[in-house]
Backbone as a chain_set.jsonl record, in Angstrom:
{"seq": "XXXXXXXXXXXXXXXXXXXXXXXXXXXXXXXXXXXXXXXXXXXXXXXXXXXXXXXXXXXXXXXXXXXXXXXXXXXXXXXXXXXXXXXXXXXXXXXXXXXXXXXXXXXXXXXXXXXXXXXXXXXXXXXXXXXXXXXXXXXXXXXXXXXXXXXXXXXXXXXXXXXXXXXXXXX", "coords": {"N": [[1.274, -12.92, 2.738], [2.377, -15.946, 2.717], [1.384, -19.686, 3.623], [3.916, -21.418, 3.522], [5.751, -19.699, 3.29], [5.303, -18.356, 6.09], [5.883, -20.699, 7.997], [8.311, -21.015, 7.404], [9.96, -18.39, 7.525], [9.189, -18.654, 10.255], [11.033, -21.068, 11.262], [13.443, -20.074, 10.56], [13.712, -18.031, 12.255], [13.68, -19.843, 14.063], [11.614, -20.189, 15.89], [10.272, -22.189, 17.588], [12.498, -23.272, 19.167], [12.918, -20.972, 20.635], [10.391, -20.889, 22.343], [10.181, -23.19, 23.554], [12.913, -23.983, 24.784], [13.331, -21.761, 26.345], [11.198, -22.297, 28.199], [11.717, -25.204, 28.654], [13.955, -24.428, 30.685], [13.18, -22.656, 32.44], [11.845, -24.485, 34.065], [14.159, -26.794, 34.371], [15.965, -24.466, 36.147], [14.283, -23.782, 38.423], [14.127, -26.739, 39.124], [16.664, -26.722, 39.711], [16.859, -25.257, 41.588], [15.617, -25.132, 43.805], [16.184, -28.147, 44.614], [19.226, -27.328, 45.088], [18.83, -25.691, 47.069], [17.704, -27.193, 49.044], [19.982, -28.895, 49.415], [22.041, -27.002, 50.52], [20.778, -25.97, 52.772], [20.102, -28.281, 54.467], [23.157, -28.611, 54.691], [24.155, -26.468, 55.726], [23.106, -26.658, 58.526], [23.502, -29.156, 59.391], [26.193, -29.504, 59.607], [26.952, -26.937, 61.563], [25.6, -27.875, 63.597], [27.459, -30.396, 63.872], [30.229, -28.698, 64.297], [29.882, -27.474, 66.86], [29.308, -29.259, 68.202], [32.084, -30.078, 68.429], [33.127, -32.287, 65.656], [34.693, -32.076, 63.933], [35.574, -33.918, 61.791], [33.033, -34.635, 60.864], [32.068, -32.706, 59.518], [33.698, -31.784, 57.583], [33.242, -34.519, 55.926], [30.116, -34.249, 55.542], [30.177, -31.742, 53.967], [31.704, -33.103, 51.565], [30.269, -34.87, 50.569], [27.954, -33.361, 50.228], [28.79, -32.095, 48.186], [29.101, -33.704, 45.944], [26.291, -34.49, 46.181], [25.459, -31.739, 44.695], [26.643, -32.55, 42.585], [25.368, -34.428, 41.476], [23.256, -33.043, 40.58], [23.407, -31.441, 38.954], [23.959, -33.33, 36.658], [21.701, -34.568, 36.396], [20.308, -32.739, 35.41], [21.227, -32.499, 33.115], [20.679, -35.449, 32.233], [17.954, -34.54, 32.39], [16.981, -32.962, 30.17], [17.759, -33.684, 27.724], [16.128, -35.802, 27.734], [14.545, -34.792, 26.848], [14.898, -33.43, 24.61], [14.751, -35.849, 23.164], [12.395, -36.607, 23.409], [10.884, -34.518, 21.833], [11.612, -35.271, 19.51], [13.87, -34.554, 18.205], [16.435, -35.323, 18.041], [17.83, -38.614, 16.966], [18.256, -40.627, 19.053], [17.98, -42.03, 22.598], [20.776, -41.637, 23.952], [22.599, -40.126, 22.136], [20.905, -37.916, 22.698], [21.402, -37.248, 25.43], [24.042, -37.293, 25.385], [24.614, -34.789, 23.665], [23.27, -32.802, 24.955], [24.621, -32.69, 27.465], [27.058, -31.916, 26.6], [26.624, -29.515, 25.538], [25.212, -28.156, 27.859], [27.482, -27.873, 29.629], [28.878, -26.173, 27.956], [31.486, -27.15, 26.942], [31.293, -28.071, 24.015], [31.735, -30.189, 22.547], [30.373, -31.493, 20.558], [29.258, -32.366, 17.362], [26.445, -29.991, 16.374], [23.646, -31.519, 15.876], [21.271, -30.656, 16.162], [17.769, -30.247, 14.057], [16.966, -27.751, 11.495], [15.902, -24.787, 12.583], [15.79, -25.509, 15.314], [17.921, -24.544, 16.242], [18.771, -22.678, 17.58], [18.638, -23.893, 19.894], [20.463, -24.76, 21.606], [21.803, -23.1, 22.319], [20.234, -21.912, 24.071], [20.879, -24.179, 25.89], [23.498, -24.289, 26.591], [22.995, -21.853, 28.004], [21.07, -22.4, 30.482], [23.756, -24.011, 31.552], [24.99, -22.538, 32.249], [24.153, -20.363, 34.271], [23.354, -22.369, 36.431], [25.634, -23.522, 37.221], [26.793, -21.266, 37.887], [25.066, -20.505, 39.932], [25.474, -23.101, 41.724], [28.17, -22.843, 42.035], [27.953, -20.082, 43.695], [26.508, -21.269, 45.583], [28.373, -23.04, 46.845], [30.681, -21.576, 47.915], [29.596, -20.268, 49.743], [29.585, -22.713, 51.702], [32.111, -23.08, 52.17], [32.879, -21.992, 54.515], [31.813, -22.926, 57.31], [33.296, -25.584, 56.654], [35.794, -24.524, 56.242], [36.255, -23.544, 59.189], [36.163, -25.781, 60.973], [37.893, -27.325, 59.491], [40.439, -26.107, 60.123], [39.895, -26.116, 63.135], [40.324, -28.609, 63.586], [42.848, -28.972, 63.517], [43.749, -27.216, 64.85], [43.518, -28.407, 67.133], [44.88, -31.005, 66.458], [47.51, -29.745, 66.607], [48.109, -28.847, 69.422], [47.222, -26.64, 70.345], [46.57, -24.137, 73.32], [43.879, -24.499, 74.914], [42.12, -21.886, 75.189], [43.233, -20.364, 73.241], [41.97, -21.79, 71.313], [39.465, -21.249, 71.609], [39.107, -18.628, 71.283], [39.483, -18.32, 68.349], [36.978, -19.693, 67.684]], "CA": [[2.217, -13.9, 3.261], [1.568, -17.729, 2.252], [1.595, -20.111, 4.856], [4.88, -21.843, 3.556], [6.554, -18.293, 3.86], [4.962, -18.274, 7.776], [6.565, -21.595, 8.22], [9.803, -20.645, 6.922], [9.988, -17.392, 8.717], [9.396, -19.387, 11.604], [11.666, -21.814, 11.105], [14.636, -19.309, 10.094], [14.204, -17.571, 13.248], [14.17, -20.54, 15.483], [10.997, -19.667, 17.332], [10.398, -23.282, 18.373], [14.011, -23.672, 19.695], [12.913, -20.301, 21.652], [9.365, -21.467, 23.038], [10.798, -24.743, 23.676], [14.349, -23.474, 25.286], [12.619, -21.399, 27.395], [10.094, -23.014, 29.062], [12.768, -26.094, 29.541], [15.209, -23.408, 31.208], [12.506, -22.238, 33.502], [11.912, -25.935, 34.63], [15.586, -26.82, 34.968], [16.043, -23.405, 37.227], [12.888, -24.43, 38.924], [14.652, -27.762, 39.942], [18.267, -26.742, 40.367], [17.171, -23.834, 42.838], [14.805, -26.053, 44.425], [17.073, -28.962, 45.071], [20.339, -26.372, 45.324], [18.508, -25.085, 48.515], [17.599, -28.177, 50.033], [21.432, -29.356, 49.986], [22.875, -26.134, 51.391], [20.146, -25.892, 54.181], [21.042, -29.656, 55.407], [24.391, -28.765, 54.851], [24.648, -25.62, 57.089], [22.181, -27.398, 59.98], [24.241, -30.442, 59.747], [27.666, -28.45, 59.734], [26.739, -26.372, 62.207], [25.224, -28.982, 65.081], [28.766, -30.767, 64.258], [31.127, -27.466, 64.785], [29.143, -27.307, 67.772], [29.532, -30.89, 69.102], [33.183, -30.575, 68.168], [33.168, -33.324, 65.325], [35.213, -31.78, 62.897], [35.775, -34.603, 60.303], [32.177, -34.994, 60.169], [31.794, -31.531, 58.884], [34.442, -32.513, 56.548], [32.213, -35.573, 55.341], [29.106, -33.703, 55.065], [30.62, -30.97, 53.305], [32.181, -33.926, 50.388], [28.606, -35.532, 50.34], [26.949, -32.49, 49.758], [29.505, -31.676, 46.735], [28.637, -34.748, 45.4], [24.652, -34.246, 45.247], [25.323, -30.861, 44.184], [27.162, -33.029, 41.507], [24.611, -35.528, 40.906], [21.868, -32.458, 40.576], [23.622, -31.242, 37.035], [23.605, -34.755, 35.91], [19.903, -34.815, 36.378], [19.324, -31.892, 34.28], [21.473, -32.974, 31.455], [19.374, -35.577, 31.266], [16.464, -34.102, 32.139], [17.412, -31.94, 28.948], [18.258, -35.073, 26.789], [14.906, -36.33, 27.603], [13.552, -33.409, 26.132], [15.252, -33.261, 23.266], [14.324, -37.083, 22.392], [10.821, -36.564, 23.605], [10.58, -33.843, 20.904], [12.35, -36.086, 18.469], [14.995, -33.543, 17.985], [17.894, -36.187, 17.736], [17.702, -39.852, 16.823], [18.215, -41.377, 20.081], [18.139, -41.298, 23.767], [22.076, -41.327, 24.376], [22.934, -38.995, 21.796], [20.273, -37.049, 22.932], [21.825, -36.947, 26.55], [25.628, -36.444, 25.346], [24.7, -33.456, 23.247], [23.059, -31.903, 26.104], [25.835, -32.539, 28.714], [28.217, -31.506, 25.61], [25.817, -28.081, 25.582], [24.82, -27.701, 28.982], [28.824, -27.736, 30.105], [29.743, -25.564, 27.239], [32.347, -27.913, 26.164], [31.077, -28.394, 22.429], [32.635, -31.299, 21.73], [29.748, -32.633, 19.979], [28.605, -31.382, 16.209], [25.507, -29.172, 16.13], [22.737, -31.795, 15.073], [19.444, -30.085, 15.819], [17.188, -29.941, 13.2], [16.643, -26.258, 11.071], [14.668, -24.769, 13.68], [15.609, -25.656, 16.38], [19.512, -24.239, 16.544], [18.807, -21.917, 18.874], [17.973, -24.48, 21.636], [21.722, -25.242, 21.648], [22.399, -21.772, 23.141], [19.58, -21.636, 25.499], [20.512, -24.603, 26.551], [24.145, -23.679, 27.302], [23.028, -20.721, 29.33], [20.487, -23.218, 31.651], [24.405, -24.841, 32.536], [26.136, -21.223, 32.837], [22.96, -20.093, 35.26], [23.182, -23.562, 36.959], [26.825, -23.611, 37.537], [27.107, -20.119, 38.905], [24.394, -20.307, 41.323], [26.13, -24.229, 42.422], [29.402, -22.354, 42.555], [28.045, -19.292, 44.937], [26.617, -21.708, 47.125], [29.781, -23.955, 47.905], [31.606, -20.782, 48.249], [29.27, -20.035, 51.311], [29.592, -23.803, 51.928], [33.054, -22.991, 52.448], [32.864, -21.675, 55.693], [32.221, -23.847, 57.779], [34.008, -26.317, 56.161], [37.453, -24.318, 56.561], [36.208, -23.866, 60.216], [36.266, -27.246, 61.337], [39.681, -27.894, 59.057], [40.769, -25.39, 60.907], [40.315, -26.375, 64.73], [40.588, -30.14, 63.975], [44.233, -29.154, 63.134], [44.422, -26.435, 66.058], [43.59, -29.329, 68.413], [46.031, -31.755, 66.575], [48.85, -29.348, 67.262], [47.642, -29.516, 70.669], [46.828, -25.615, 71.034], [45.602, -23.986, 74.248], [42.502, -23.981, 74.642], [41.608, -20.399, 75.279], [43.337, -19.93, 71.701], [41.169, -22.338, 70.053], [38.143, -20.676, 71.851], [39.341, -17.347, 70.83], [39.306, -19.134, 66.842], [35.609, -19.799, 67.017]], "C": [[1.541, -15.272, 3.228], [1.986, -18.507, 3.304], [3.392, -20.843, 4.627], [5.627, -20.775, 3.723], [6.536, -18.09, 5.329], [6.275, -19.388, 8.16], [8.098, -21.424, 7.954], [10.557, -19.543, 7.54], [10.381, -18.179, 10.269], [10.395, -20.406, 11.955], [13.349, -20.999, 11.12], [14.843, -18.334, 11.399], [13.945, -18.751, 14.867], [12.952, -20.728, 16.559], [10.645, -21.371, 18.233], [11.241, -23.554, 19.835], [13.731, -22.2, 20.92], [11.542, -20.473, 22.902], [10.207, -22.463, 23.723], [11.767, -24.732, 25.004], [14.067, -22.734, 26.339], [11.955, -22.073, 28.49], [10.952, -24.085, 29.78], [13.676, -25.191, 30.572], [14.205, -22.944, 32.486], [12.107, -23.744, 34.475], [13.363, -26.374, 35.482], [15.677, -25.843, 36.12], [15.541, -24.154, 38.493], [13.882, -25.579, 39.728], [15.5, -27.597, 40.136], [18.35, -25.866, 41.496], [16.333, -25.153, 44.002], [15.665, -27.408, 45.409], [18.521, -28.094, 45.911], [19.748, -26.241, 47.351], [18.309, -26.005, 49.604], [18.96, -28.962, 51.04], [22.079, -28.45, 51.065], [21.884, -26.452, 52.85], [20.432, -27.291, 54.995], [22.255, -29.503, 55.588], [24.786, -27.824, 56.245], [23.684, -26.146, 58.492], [23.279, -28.274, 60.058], [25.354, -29.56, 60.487], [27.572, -27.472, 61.275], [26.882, -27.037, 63.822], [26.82, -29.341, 64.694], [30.07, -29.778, 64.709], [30.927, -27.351, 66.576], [29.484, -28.181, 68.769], [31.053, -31.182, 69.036], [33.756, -31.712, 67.162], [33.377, -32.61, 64.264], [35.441, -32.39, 61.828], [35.033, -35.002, 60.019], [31.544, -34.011, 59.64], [32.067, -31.446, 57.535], [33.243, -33.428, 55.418], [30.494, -34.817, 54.743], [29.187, -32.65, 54.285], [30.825, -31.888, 51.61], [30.765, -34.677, 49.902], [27.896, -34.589, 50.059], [27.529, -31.905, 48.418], [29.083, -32.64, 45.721], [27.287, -34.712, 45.146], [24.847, -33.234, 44.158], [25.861, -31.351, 42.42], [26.06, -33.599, 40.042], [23.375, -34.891, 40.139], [22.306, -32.236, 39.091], [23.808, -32.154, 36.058], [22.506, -34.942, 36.02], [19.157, -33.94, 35.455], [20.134, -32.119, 33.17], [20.867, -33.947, 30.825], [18.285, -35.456, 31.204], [16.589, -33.471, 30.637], [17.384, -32.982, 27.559], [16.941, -35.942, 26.828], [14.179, -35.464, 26.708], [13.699, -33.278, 24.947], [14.49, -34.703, 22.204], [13.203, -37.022, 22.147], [10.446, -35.714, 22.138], [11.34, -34.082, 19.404], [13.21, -35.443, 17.377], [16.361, -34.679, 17.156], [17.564, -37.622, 18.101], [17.477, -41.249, 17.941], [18.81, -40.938, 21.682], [19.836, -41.058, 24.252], [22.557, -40.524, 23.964], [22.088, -37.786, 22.466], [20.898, -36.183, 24.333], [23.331, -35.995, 26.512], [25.387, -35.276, 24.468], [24.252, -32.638, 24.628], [23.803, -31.865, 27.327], [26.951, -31.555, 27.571], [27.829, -29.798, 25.522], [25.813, -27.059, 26.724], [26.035, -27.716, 29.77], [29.24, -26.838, 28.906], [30.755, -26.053, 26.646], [32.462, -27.82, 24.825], [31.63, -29.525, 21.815], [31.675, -31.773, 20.956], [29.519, -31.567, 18.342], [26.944, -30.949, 16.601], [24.486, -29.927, 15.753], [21.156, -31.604, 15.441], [19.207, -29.791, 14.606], [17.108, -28.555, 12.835], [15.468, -26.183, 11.935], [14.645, -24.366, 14.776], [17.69, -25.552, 17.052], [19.881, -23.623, 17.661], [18.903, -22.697, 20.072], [19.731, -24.804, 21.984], [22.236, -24.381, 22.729], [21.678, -21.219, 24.615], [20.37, -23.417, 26.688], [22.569, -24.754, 27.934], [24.088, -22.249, 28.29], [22.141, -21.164, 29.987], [22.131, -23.872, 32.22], [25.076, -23.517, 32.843], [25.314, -20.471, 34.265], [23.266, -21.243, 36.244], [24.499, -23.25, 37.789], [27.231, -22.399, 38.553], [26.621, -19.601, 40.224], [25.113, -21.926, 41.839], [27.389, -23.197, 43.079], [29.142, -21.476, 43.607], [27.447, -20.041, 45.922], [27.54, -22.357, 47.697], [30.707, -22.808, 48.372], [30.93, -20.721, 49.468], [29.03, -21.453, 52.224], [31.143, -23.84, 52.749], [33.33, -22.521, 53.936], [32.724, -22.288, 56.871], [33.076, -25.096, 58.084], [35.639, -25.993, 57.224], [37.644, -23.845, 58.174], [36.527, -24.802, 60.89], [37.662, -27.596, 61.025], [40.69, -27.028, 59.986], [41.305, -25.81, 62.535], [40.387, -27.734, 64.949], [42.275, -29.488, 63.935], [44.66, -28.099, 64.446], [44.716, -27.557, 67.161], [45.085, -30.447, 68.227], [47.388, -31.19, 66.91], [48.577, -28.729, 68.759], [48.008, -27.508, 71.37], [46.507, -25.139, 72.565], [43.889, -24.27, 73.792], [41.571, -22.96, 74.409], [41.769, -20.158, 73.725], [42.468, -20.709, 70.536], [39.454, -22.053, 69.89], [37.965, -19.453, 71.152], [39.088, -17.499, 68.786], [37.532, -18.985, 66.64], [35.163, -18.274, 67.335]], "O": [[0.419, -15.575, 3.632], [2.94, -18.101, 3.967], [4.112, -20.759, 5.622], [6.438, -21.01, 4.618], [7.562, -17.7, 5.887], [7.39, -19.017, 8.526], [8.904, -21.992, 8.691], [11.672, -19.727, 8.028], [11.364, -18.23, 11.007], [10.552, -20.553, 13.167], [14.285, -21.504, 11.74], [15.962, -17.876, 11.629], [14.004, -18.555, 16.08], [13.075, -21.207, 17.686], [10.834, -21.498, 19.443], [10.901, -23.862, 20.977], [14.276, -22.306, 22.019], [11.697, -20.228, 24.098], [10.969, -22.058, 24.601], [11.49, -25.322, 26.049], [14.605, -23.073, 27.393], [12.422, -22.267, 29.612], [11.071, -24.129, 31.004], [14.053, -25.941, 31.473], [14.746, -22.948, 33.592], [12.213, -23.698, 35.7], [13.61, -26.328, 36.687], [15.456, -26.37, 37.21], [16.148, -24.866, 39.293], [14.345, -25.311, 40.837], [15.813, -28.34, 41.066], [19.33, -25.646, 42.207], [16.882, -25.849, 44.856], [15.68, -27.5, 46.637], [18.768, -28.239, 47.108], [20.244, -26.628, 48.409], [18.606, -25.797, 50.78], [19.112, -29.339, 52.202], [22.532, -28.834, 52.144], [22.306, -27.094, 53.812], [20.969, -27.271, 56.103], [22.753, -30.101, 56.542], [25.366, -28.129, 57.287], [24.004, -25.599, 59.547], [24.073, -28.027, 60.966], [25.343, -29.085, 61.622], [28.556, -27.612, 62.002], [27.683, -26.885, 64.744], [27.601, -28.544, 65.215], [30.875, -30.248, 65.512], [31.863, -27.158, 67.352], [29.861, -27.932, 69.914], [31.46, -32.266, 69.453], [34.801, -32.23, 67.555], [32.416, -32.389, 63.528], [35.557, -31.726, 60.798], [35.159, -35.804, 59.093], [30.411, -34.247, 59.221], [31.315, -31.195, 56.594], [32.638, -33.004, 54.434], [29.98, -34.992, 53.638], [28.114, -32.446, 53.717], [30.239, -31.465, 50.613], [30.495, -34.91, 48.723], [26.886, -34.968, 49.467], [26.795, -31.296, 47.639], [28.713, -32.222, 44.624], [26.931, -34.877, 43.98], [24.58, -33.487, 42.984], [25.586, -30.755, 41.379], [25.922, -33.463, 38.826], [22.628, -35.513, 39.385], [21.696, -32.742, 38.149], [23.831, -31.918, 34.85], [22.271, -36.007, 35.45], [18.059, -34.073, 34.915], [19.582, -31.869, 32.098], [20.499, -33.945, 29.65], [17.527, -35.949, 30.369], [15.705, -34.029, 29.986], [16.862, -32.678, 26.486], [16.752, -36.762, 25.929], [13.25, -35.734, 25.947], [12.771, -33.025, 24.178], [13.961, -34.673, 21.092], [12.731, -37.256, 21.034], [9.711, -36.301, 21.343], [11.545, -33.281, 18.492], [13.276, -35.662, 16.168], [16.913, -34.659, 16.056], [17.125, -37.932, 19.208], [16.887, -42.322, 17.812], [19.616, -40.064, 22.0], [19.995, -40.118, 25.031], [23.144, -39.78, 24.75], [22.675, -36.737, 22.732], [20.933, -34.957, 24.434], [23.714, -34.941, 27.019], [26.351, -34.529, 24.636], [25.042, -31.894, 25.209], [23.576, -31.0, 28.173], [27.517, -30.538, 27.972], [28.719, -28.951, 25.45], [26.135, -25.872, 26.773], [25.714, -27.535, 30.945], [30.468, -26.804, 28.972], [31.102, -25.411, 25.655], [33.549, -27.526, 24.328], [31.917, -29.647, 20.623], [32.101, -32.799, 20.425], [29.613, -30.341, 18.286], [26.298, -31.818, 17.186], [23.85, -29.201, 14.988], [20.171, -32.247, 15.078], [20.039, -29.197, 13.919], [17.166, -27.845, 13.838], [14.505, -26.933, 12.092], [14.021, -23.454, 15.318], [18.357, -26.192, 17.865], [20.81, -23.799, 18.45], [19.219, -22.204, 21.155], [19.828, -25.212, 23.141], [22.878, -24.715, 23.725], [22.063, -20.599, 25.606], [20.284, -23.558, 27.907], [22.799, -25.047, 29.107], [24.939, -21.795, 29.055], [21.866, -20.176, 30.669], [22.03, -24.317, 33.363], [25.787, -23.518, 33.847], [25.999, -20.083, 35.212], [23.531, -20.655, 37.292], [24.421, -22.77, 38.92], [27.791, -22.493, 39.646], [27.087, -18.879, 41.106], [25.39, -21.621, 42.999], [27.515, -22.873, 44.26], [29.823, -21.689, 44.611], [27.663, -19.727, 47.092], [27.661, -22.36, 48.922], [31.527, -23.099, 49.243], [31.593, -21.118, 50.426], [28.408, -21.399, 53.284], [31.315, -24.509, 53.767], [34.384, -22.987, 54.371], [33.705, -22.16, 57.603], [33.455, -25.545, 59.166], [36.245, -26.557, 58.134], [38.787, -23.718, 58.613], [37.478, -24.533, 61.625], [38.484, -28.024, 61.836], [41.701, -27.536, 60.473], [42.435, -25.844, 63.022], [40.489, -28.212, 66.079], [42.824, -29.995, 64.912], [45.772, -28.185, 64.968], [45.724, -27.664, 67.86], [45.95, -30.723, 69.058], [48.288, -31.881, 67.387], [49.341, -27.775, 68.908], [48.677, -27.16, 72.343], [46.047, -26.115, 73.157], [43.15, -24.234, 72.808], [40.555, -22.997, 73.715], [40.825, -19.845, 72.999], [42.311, -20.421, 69.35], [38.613, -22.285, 69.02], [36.945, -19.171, 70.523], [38.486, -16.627, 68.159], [36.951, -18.372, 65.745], [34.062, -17.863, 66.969]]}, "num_chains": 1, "name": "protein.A"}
């Protein structure tokens, strides 16, 4: 086997795009669990003390503010991702570099395919870093939800001007 045959091999199965794809994917994780956990745990402390104190529409509020990081966190790894790609001078420049990897890392596809031979694979790892991402965001707002629809809940028992016993009996 001649080394341009190695190279070609290597090239034809991508292994770059799987070193590469990897290692970024364990990073990303790395920071989306990392961050992920920090939001929920302020969220249910916060949420909580306010249920508590009776301050239902600031449960509300901290609930919409914490949707919003959780927002801001998968915009950080698209372009963390888009850095990566430029850094490894994958694609011509840093903006394309970013909108393919939001275009990837959402599954969307709207964009054409322009990684280099090589490096095709990274396309696919890098849509399953946003399908991983997304599904652990999504099961935590679901248990985000709880409190939430608590609070919506007995702000609206109180506005229809419940007993009290029945709104005790609620929590």
């Amino acid at each position: 086997m001649t080394i341009t045959s190695t190279v070609n091999l290597t090239t034809e199965l991508d292994l770059p795009a799987y070193l590469f794809g990897i290692t970024m994917l364990l990073i990303v994780m790395l920071v989306h669990g990392f961050v992920l956990l920090q939001i929920a745990k302020r969220y249910e402390v916060k949420s909580f003390l306010y249920l508590s104190e009776q301050k239902y529409s600031s449960v509300a509020l901290v609930f919409y503010i914490s949707i919003l990081c959780l927002f801001l966190t998968h915009l950080f790894e698209i372009i963390l991702w888009g850095i990566s790609l430029r850094v490894f001078n994958l694609l011509p420049n840093l903006g394309q570099s970013i909108l393919f990897s939001g275009s990837t890392y959402t599954a969307m596809g709207f964009m054409d395919d322009s990684l280099p031979n090589g490096w095709k694979m990274l396309a696919i790892i890098i849509a399953f870093s946003g399908m991983f991402a997304f599904a652990w965001t999504a099961s935590v707002m679901i248990s985000m939800t709880k409190n939430f629809r608590q609070a919506y809940t007995l702000l609206h028992m109180q506005k229809l001007k419940l007993p009290t016993e029945v709104i005790e009996r609620f929590k």
